[in-house]
N, CA, C and O atoms as a DFTB+ gen file, in Angstrom:
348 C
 N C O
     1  1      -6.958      -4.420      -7.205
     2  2      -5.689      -4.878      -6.700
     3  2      -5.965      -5.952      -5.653
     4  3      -6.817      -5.858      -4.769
     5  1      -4.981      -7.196      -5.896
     6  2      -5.254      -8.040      -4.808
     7  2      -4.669      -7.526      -3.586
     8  3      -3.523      -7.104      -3.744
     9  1      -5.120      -7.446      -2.455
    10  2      -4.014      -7.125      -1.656
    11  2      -3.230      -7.657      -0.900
    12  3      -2.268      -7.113      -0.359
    13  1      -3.732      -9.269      -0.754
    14  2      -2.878     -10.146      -0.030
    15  2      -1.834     -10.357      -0.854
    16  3      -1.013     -10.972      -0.172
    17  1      -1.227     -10.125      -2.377
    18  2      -0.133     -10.383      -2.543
    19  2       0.744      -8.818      -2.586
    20  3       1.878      -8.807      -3.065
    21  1       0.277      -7.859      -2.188
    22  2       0.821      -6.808      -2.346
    23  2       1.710      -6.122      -0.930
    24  3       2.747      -5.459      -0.925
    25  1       0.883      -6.559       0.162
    26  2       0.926      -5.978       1.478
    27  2       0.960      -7.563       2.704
    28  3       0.260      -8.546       2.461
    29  1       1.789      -7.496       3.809
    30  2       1.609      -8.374       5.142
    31  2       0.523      -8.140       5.486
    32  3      -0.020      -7.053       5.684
    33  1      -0.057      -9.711       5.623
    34  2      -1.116     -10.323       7.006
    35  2      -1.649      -8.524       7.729
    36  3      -2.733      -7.944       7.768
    37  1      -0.535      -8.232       8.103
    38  2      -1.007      -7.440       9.421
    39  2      -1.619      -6.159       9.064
    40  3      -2.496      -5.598       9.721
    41  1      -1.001      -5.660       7.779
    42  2      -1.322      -4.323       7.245
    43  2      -2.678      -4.164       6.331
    44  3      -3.149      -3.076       5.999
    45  1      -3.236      -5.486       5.976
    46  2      -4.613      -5.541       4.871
    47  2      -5.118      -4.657       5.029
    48  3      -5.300      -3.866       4.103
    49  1      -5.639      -4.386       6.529
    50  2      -6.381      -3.298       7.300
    51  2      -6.586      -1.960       6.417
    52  3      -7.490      -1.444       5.761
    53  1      -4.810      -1.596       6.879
    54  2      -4.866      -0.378       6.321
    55  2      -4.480       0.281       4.993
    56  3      -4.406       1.438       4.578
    57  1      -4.296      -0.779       4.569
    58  2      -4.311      -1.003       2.578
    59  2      -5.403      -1.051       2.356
    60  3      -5.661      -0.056       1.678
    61  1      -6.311      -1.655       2.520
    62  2      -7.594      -1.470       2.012
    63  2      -8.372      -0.315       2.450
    64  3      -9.212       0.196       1.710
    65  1      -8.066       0.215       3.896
    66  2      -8.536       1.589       3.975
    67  2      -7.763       2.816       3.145
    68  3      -8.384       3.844       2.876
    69  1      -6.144       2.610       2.696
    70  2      -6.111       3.591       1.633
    71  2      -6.098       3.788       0.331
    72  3      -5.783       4.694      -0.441
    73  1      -6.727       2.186       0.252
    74  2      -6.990       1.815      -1.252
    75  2      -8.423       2.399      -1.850
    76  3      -8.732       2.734      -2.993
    77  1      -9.065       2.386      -0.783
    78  2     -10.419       2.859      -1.174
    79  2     -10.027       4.174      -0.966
    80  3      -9.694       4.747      -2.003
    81  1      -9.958       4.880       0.127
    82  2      -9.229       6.495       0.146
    83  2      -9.374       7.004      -1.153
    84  3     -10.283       7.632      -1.695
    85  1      -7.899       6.457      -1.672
    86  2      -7.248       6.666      -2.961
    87  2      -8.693       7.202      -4.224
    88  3      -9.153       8.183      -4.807
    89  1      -8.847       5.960      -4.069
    90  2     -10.008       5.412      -5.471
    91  2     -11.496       6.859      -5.191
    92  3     -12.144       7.701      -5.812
    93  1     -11.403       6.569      -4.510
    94  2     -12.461       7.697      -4.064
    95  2     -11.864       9.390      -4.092
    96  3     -12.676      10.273      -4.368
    97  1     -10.834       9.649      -3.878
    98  2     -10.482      10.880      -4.006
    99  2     -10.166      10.705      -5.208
   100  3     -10.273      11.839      -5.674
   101  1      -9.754       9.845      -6.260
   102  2      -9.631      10.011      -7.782
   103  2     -10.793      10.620      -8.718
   104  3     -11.131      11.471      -9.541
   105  1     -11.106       9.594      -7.996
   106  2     -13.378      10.130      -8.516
   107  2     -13.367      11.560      -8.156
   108  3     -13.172      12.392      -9.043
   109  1     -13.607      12.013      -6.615
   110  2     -13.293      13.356      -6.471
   111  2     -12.668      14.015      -7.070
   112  3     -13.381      14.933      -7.476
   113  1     -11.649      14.119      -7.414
   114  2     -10.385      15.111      -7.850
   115  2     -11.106      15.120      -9.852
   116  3     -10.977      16.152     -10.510
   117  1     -11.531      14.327     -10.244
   118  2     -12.161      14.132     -11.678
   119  2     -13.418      14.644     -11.725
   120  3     -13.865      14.943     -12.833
   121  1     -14.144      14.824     -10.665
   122  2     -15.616      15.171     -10.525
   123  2     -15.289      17.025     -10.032
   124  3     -16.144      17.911      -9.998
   125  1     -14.183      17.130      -9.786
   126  2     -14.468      18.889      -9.125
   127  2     -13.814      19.292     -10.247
   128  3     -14.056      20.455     -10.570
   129  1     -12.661      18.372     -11.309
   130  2     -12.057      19.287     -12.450
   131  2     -12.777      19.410     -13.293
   132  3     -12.624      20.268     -14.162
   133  1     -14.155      18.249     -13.247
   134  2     -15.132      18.893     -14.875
   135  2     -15.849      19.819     -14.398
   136  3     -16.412      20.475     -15.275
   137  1     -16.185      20.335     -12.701
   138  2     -16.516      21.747     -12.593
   139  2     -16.470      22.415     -12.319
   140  3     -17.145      23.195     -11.648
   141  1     -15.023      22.323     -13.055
   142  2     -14.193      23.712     -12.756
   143  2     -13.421      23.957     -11.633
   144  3     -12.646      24.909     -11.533
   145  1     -13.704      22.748     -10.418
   146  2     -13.412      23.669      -9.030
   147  2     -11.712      23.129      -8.789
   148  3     -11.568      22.139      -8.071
   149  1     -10.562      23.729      -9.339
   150  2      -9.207      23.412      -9.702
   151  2      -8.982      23.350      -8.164
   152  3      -8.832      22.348      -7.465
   153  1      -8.995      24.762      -7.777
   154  2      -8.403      24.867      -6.248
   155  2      -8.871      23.860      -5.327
   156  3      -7.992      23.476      -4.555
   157  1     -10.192      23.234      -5.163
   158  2     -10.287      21.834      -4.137
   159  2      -9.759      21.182      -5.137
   160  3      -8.681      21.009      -4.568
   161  1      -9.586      20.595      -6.304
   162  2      -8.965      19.363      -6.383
   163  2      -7.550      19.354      -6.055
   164  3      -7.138      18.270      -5.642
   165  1      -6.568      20.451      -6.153
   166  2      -5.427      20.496      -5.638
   167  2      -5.303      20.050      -4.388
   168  3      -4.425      19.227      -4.128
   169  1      -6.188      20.537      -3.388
   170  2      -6.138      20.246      -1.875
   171  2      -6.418      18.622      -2.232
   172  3      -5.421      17.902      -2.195
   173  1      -7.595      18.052      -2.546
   174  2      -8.128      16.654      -2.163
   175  2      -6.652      15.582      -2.905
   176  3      -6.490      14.407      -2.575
   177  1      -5.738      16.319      -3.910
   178  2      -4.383      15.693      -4.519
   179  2      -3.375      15.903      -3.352
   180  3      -2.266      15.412      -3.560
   181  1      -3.502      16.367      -2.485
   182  2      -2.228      16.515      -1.511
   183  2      -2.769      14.939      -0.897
   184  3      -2.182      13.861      -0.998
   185  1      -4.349      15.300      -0.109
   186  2      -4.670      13.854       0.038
   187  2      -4.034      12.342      -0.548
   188  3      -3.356      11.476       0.005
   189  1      -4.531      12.457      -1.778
   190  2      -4.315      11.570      -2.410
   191  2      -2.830      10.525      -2.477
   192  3      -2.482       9.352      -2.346
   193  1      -2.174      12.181      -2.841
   194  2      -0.418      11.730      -2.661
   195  2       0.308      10.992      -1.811
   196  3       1.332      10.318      -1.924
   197  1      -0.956      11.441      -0.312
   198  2      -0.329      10.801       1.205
   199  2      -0.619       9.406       1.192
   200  3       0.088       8.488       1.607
   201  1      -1.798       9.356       0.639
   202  2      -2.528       8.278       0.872
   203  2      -1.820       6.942      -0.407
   204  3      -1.798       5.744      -0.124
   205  1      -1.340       7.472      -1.676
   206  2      -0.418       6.714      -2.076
   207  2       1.147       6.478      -1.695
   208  3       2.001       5.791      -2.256
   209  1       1.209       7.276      -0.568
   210  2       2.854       7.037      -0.060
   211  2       2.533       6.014       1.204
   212  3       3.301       5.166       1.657
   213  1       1.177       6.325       1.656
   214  2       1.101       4.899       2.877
   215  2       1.054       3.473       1.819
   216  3       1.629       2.414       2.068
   217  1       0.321       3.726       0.750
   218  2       0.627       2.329       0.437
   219  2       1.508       1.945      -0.290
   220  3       1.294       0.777      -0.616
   221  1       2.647       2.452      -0.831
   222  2       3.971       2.420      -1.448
   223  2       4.687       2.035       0.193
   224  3       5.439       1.065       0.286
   225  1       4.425       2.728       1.182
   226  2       5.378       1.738       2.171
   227  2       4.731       0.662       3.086
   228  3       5.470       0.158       3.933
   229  1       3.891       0.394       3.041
   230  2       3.445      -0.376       3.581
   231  2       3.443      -2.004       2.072
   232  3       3.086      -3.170       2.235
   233  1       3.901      -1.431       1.002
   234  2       3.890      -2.504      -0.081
   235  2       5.825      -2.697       0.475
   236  3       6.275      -3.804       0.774
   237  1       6.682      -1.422       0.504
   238  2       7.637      -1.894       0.780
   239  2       7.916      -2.711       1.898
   240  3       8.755      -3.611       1.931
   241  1       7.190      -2.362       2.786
   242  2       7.572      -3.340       4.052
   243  2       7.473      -4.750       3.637
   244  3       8.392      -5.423       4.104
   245  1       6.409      -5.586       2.698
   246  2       6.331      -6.707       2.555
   247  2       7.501      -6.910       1.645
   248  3       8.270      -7.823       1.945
   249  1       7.779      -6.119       0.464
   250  2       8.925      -6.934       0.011
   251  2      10.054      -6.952       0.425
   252  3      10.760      -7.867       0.001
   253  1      10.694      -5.914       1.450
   254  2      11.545      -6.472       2.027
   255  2      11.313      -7.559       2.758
   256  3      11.918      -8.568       2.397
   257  1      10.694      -7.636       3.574
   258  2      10.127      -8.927       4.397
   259  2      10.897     -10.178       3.698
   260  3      11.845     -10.812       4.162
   261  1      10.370     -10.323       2.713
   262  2      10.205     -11.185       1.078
   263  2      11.775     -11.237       0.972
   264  3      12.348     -12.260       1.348
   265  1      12.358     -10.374       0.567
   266  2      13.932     -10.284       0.366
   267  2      14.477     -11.114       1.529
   268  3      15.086     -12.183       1.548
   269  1      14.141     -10.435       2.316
   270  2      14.900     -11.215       3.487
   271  2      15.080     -12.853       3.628
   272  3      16.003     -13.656       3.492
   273  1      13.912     -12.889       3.917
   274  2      13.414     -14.334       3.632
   275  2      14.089     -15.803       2.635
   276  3      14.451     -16.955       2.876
   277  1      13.954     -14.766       1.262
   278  2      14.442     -15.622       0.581
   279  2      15.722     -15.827       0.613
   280  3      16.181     -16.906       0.237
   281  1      16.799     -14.455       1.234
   282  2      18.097     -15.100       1.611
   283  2      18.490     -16.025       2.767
   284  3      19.435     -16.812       2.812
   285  1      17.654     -15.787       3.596
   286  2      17.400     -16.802       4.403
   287  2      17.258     -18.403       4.311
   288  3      17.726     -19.274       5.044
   289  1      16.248     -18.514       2.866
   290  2      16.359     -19.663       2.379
   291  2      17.699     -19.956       1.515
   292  3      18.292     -20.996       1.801
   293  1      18.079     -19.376       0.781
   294  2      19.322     -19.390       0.433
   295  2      20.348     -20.066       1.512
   296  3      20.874     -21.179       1.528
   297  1      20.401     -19.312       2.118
   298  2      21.296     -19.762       3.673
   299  2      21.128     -21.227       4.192
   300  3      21.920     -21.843       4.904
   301  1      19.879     -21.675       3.668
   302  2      19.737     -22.777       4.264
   303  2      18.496     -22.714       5.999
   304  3      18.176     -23.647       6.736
   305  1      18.194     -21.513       6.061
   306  2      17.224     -21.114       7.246
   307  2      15.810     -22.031       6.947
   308  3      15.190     -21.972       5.885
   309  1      15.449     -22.858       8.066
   310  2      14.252     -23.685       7.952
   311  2      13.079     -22.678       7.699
   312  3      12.893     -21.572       8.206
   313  1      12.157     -23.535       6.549
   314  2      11.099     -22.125       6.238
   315  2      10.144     -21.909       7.310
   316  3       9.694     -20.767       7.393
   317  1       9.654     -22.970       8.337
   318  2       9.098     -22.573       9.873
   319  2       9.403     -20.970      10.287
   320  3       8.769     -19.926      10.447
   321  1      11.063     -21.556      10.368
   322  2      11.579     -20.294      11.352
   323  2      11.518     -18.521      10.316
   324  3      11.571     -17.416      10.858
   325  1      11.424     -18.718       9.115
   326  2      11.151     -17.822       8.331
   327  2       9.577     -17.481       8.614
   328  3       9.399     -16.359       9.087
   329  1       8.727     -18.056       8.457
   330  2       7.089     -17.628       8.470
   331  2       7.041     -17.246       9.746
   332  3       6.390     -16.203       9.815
   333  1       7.447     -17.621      10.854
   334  2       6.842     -17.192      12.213
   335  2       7.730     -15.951      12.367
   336  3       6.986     -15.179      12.973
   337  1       8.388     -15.591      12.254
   338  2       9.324     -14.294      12.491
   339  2       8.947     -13.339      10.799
   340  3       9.260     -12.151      10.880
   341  1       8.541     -13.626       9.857
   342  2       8.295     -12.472       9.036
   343  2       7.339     -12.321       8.411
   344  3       7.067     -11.232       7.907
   345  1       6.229     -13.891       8.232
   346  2       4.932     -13.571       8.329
   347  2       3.821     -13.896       8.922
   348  3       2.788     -13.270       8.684
Protein backbone atom coordinates (compact mmCIF):
# COMPACT_ATOMS: atom_id res chain seq x y z
CA UNK A 1 0.00 0.00 0.00
CA UNK A 2 1.18 3.40 -0.88
CA UNK A 3 0.66 5.38 1.96
CA UNK A 4 1.09 8.83 0.97
CA UNK A 5 -2.02 8.56 -1.07
CA UNK A 6 -3.99 6.83 1.55
CA UNK A 7 -3.27 8.81 4.85
CA UNK A 8 -2.06 12.97 5.76
CA UNK A 9 1.56 14.22 5.80
CA UNK A 10 1.21 14.00 9.54
CA UNK A 11 -0.15 10.49 10.19
CA UNK A 12 2.54 8.31 7.74
CA UNK A 13 4.09 7.69 11.10
CA UNK A 14 1.49 5.87 12.40
CA UNK A 15 0.13 4.10 9.28
CA UNK A 16 3.08 2.61 8.65
CA UNK A 17 3.48 1.53 12.22
CA UNK A 18 -0.03 -0.19 11.89
CA UNK A 19 0.53 -1.30 8.61
CA UNK A 20 3.30 -3.40 9.51
CA UNK A 21 1.41 -4.34 12.96
CA UNK A 22 -1.32 -5.58 10.81
CA UNK A 23 0.87 -7.59 8.22
CA UNK A 24 2.73 -9.20 10.90
CA UNK A 25 -0.08 -10.32 13.12
CA UNK A 26 -1.64 -11.82 9.79
CA UNK A 27 1.49 -13.99 9.47
CA UNK A 28 0.94 -14.69 13.18
CA UNK A 29 -2.65 -15.42 13.34
CA UNK A 30 -1.82 -18.03 9.98
CA UNK A 31 1.28 -19.44 11.64
CA UNK A 32 -0.57 -20.40 15.21
CA UNK A 33 -3.82 -21.74 13.05
CA UNK A 34 -1.61 -24.38 11.14
CA UNK A 35 -0.65 -25.32 14.81
CA UNK A 36 -3.43 -25.66 16.00
CA UNK A 37 -3.06 -22.91 18.60
CA UNK A 38 -6.96 -21.36 17.81
CA UNK A 39 -7.18 -19.71 21.27
CA UNK A 40 -3.88 -17.25 20.70
CA UNK A 41 -4.90 -16.56 17.33
CA UNK A 42 -8.25 -15.27 18.55
CA UNK A 43 -6.46 -13.00 21.07
CA UNK A 44 -3.57 -11.77 18.41
CA UNK A 45 -7.30 -11.06 15.94
CA UNK A 46 -8.65 -8.71 18.59
CA UNK A 47 -5.14 -7.09 17.91
CA UNK A 48 -5.41 -7.06 14.55
CA UNK A 49 -9.04 -5.64 14.36
CA UNK A 50 -7.72 -2.53 16.46
CA UNK A 51 -5.01 -2.10 14.52
CA UNK A 52 -7.23 -2.09 11.26
CA UNK A 53 -9.71 0.42 12.83
CA UNK A 54 -6.60 2.90 13.47
CA UNK A 55 -6.02 2.75 9.94
CA UNK A 56 -9.60 2.93 8.56
CA UNK A 57 -9.62 6.30 10.62
CA UNK A 58 -6.78 7.70 10.20
CA UNK A 59 -7.53 6.89 6.09
CA UNK A 60 -10.86 8.68 7.01
CA UNK A 61 -9.39 11.67 8.33
CA UNK A 62 -7.60 12.30 4.94
CA UNK A 63 -10.58 11.94 2.89
CA UNK A 64 -12.52 14.07 4.57
CA UNK A 65 -9.77 16.53 4.58
CA UNK A 66 -10.04 15.86 0.63
CA UNK A 67 -13.90 16.45 0.64
CA UNK A 68 -13.58 19.46 2.18
CA UNK A 69 -11.17 20.89 0.14
CA UNK A 70 -12.54 20.19 -2.96
CA UNK A 71 -15.72 22.10 -1.98
CA UNK A 72 -13.74 24.67 -1.16
CA UNK A 73 -12.44 24.73 -4.58
CA UNK A 74 -15.75 24.59 -5.86
CA UNK A 75 -16.48 27.76 -3.87
CA UNK A 76 -13.92 29.37 -5.52
CA UNK A 77 -11.36 29.15 -2.15
CA UNK A 78 -7.63 29.94 -3.36
CA UNK A 79 -5.79 26.49 -3.39
CA UNK A 80 -2.81 28.24 -1.06
CA UNK A 81 -5.37 28.82 1.52
CA UNK A 82 -6.66 25.13 1.11
CA UNK A 83 -3.02 23.34 1.47
CA UNK A 84 -1.88 25.36 4.45
CA UNK A 85 -4.98 24.78 6.61
CA UNK A 86 -5.64 20.96 5.45
CA UNK A 87 -2.45 19.75 4.28
Amino acid sequence: MRLHKHFMPEDLKQASKESWCAKDLLQLISELLEAGEVEKAKHYSTDLTKSLHELSKLADKKRIAESYAKMLRQMGVQGELIRRNFF
